[in-house]
C-alpha positions as CSV (number, residue, x, y, z in Angstrom):
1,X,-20.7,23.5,-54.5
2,X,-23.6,21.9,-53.0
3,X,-26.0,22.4,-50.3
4,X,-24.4,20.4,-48.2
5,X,-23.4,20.5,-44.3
6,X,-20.4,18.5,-43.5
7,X,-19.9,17.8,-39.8
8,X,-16.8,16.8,-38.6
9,X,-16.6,14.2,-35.1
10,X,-20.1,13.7,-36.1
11,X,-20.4,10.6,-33.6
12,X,-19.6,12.3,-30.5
13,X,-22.0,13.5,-28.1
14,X,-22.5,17.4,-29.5
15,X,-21.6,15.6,-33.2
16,X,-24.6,12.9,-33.3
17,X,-27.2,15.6,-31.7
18,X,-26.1,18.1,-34.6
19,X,-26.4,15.3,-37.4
20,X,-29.7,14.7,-36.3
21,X,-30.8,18.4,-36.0
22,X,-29.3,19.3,-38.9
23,X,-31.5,16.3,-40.9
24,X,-34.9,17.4,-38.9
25,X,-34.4,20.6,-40.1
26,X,-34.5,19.0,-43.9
27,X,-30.7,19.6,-44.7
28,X,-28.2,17.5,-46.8
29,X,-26.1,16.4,-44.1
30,X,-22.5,14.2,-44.5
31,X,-21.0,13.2,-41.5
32,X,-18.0,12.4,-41.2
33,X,-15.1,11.0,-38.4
34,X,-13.1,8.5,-37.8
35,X,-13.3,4.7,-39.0
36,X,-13.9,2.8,-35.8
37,X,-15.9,0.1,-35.0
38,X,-17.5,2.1,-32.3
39,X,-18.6,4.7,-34.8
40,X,-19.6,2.2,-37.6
41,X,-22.2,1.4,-34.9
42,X,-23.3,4.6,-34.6
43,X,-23.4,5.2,-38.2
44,X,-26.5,3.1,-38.1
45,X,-28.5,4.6,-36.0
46,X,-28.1,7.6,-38.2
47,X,-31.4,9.6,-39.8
48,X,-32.4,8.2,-43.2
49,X,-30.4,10.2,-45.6
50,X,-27.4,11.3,-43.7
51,X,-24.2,10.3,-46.0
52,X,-21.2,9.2,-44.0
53,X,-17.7,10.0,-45.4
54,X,-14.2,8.2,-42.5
55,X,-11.8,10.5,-43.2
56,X,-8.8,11.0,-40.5
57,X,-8.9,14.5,-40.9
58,X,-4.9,14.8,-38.5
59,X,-3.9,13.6,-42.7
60,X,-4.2,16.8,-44.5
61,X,-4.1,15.0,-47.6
62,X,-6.9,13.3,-46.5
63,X,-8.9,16.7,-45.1
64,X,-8.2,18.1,-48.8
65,X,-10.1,15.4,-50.5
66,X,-13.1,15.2,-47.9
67,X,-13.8,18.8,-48.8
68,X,-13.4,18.5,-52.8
69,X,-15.4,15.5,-52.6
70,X,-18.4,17.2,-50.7
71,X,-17.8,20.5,-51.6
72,X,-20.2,21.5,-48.7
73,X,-21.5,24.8,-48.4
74,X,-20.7,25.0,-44.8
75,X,-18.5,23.1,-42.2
76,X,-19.3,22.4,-39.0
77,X,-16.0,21.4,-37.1
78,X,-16.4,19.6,-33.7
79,X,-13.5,17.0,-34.0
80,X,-11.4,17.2,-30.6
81,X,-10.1,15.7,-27.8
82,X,-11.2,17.0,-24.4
83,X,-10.7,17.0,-21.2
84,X,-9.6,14.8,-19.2
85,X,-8.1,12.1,-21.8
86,X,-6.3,15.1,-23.8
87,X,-4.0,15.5,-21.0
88,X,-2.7,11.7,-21.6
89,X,-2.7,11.9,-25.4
90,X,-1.1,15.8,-25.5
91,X,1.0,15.6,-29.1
92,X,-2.4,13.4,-30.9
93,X,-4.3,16.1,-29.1
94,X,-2.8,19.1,-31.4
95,X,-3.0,17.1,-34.2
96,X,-6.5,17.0,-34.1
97,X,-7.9,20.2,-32.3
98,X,-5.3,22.6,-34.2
99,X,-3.4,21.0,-37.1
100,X,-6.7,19.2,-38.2
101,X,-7.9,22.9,-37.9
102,X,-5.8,24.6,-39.8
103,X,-5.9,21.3,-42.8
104,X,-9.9,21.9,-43.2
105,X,-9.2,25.9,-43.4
106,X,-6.5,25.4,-46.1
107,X,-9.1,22.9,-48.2
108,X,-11.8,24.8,-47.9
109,X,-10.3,28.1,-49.1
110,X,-9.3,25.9,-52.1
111,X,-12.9,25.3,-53.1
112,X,-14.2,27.1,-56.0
113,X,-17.4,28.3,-54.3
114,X,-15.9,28.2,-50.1
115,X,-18.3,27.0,-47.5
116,X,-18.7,29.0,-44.3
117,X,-16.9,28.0,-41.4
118,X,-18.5,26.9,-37.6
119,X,-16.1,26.2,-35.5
120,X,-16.9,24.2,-32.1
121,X,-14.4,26.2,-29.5
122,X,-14.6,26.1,-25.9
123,X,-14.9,28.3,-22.4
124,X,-11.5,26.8,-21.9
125,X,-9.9,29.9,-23.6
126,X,-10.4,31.9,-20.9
127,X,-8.4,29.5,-18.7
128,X,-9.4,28.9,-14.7
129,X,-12.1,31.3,-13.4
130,X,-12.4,32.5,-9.4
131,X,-15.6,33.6,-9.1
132,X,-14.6,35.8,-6.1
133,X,-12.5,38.0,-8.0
134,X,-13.9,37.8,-11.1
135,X,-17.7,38.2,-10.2
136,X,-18.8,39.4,-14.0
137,X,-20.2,36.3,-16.6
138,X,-17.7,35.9,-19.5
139,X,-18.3,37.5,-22.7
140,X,-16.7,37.4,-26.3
141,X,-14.4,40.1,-25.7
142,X,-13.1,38.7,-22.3
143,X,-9.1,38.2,-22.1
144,X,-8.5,35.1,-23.3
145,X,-6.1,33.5,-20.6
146,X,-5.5,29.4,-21.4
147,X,-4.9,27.4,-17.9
148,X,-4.7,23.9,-19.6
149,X,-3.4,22.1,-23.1
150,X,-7.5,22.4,-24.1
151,X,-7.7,25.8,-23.8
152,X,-4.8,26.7,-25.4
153,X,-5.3,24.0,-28.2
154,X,-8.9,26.4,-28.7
155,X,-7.0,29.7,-28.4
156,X,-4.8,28.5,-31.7
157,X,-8.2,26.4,-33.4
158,X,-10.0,29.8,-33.7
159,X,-6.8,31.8,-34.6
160,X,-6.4,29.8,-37.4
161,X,-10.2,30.2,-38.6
162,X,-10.3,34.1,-38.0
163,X,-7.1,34.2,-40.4
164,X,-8.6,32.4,-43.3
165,X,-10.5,33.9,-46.1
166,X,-13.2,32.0,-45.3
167,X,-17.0,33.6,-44.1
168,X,-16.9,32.2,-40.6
169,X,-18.3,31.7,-36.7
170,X,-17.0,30.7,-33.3
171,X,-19.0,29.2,-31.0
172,X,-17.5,28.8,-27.4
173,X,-19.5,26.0,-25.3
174,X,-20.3,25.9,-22.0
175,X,-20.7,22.7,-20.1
176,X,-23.0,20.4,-22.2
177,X,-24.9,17.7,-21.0
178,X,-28.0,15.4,-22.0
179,X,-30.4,13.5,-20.0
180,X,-29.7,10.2,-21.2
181,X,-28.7,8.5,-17.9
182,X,-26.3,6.4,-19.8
183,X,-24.0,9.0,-20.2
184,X,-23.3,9.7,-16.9
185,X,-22.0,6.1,-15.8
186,X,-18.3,6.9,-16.8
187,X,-16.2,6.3,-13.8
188,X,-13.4,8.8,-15.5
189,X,-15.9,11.3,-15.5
190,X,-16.9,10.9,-11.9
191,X,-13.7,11.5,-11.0
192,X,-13.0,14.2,-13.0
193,X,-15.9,16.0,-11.8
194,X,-15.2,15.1,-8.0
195,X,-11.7,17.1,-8.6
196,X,-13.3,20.4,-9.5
197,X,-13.8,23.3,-6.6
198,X,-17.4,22.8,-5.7
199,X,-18.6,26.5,-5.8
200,X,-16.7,27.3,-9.7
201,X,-19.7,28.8,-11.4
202,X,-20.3,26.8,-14.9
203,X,-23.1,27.7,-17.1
204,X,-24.9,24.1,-18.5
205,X,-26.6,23.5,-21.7
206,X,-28.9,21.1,-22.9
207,X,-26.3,19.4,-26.3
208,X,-30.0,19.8,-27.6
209,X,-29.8,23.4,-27.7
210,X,-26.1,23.1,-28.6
211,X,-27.3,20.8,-31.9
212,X,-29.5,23.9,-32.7
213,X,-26.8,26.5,-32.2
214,X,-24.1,25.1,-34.6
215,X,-27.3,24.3,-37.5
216,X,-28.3,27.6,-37.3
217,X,-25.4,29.0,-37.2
218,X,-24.7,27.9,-41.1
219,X,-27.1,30.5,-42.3
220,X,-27.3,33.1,-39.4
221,X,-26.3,36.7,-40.2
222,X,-23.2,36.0,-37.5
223,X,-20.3,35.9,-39.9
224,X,-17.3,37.0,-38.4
225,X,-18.9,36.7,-34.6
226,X,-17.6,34.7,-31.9
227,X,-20.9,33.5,-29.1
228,X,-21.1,31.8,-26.3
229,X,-23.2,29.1,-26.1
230,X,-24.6,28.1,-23.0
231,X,-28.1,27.5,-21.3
232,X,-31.0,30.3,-20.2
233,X,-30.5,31.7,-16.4
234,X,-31.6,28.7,-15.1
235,X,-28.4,27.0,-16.2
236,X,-26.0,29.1,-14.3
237,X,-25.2,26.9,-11.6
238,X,-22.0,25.9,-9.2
239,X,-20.2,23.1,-10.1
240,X,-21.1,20.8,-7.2
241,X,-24.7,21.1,-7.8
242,X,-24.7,19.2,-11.3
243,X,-23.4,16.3,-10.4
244,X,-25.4,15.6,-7.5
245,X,-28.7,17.0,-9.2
246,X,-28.5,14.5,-12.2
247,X,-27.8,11.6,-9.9
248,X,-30.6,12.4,-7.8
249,X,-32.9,12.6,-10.7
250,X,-31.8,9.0,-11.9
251,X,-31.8,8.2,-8.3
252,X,-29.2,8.5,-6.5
253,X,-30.2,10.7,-4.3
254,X,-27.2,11.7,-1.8
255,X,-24.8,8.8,-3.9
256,X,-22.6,11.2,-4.8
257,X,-19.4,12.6,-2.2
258,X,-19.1,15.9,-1.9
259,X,-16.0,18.0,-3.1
260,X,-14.1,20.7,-1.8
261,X,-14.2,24.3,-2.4
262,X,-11.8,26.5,-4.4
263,X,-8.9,28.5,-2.9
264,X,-10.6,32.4,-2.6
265,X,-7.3,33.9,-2.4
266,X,-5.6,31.8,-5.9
267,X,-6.3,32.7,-9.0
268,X,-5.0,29.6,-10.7
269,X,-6.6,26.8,-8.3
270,X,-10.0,27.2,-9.8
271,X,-11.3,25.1,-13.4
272,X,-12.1,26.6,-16.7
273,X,-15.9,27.4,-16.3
274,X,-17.6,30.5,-15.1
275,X,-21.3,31.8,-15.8
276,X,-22.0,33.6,-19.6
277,X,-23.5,36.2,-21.3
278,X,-25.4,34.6,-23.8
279,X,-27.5,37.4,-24.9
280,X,-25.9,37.8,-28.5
281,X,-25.8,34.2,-28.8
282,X,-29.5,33.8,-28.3
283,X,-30.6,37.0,-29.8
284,X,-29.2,35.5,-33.8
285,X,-28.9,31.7,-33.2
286,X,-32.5,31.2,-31.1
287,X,-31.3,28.1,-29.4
288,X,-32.4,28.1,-25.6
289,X,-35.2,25.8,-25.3
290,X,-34.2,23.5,-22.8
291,X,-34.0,24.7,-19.0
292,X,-32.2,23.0,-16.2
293,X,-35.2,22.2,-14.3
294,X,-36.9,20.4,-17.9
295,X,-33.4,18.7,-18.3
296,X,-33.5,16.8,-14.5
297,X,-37.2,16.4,-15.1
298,X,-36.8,14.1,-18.6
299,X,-33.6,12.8,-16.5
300,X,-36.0,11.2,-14.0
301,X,-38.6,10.4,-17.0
302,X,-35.7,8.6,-18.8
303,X,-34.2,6.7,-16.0
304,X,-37.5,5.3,-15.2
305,X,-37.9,2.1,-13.3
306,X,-33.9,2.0,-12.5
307,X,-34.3,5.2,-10.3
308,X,-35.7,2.8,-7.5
309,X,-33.0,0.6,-7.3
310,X,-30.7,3.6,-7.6
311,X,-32.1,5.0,-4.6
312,X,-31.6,1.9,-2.6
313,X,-27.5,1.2,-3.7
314,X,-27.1,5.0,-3.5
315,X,-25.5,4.5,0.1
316,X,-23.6,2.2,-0.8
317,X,-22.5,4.0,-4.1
318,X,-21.2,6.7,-1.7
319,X,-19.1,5.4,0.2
320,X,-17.5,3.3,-2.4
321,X,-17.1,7.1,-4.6
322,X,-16.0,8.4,-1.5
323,X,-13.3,6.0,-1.1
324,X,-12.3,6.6,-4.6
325,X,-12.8,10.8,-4.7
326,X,-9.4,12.6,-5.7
327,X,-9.2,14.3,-2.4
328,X,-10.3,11.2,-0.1
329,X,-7.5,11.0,3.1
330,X,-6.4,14.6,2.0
331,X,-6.7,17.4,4.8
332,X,-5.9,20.3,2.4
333,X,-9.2,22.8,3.3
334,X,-9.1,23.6,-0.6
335,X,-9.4,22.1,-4.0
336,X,-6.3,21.7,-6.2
337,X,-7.9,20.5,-10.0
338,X,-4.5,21.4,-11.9
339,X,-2.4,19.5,-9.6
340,X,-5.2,16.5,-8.7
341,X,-5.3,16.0,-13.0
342,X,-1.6,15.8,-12.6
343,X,-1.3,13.2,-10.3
344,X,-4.2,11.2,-12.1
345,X,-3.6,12.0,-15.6
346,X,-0.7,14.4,-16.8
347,X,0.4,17.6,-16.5
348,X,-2.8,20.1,-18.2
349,X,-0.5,22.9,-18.9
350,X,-0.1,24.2,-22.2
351,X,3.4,24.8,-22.4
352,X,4.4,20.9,-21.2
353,X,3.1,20.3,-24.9
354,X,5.4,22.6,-26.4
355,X,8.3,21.4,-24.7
356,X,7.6,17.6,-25.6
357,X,7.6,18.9,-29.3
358,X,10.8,20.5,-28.9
């Protein structure tokens, strides 16, 4: 066994943050994911001394020999596909977020010395939240209730991990983000956004503070623990004040349409976020070091000159994502996310993916 870390879909957005906490903070670190050309690009822009092992890690024989040939002394597991292009790619999907899963468990139970386990899971497992009749933030012990393919893919992720031998820790996200502007110019995501009930409570985190979380959770005295991993109190906003708030901060002020709210009287019409209790989390991991307010200000820092020409198309750019909005022409009073991702995407629910395996 060696000291090593081994992150998984270590050139994603929580996956390259990590990589380069994890190296700050001294460690060996092998990173490992797909062999793209997109992530051979990435792959040098890595810290001096990071090792990078492809592995397709849906191949199990190919999972088993990533592990015996790093023989890490913990895993950090962040592979997945999320929303919204899991609900086109349902049966890869399940390959990767729960049969990739269960592949890593089964090779690292096999190692002489096993490492400990972090797995990346989500607040998807508690499926879609109305905050007006469930006004309490989520905790660890809340009933786990799946309302899409994602969540139910994370329900099965973490079963698998709290079955195995090995000394391990969940860590259910909230809604990460990162002020590099560039992130944030994904059409798809814009759209995606735009379908979600404007007053859903999510709690966002700086994938900063996330990075921390999943490092320090390698060593923290958290076996066995499932946390939830979101921002401080200054995080817990509604869902139609993100959007807006980072495109006002690289400019855009008022470029964005604004969205409908969520049915009071449904249950199931509402998305998969709601507000946390991040007490534990914080008290053993020490992650929180980036508030909302810091975030929008290094948003503004970052976008720099571009914020004035933002401000002058952002009229324009609203009546064009107007035009384009998941609800425009619609007279519904109330957001529909589950059927809008239909109609765009595929059908989210869980058991459509069960039924195409049949």
């Amino acid at each position: 066994m060696t000291d090593a870390v081994l992150v998984t879909g270590a050139f994603g957005l929580v996956g390259s943050s990590t990589v380069k906490r994890l190296a700050a903070d001294g460690r060996r670190v092998v990173a490992t994911d797909l062999d793209v050309p997109a992530n051979r690009k990435a792959a040098e822009k890595l810290p001096p001394g990071v090792e990078v092992q492809y592995a397709d890690l849906t191949d199990p024989a190919a999972a088993e020999a990533l592990l015996a040939s790093v023989a890490p002394a913990a895993v950090i597991h962040l592979a997945a596909i999320i929303p919204p292009f899991i609900y086109t790619r349902r049966i890869l999907a399940k390959k990767v977020n729960v049969d990739a899963t269960g592949s890593l468990v089964t090779a690292a139970q096999k190692l002489p010395t096993p490492p400990r386990f972090v797995l990346a899971s989500s607040v998807a497992v508690y499926g879609a939240r109305n905050p007006h009749t469930h006004p309490d933030p989520l905790t660890a012990d809340t009933a786990l209730n799946p309302a899409d393919v994602y969540g139910a893919h994370k329900v099965a992720a973490e079963a698998l991990v709290r079955a195995s031998t090995l000394d391990w820790v969940i860590l259910r996200l909230g809604g990460v983000l990162t002020v590099d502007p560039a992130a944030y110019m994904k059409l798809d995501n814009l759209y995606f956004e735009g379908l979600l009930p404007v007053d859903g409570r999510i709690q966002t985190v700086d994938v900063r503070d996330v990075a921390r979380a999943f490092a320090t959770a390698t060593t923290a005295a958290a076996v066995g623990e499932t946390l939830l991993i979101g921002g401080d109190d200054s995080h817990r906003l509604v869902q139609g004040d993100v959007a807006p708030a980072m495109a006002a901060a690289m400019g855009l002020v008022g470029g964005l349409p604004t969205g409908l709210k969520g049915d009071p009287a449904s249950d199931a019409d509402w998305f998969n976020t709601d507000w946390m209790d991040t007490t534990r989390a914080q008290q053993v991991l020490k992650y929180q070091h980036h508030s909302w307010p810091e975030m929008l200000i290094e948003t503004a820092n970052k976008a720099g000159a571009t914020r004035h020409l933002l401000r002058v198309a952002a009229p324009l750019t609203k009546a064009v994502f107007t035009r384009r909005a998941g609800y425009y022409g619609r007279t519904e009073p109330y957001a529909d996310p589950w059927g809008a991702i239909a109609t765009k995407w595929a059908d989210p629910r869980p058991d459509v993916v069960e039924e195409l395996e049949r």
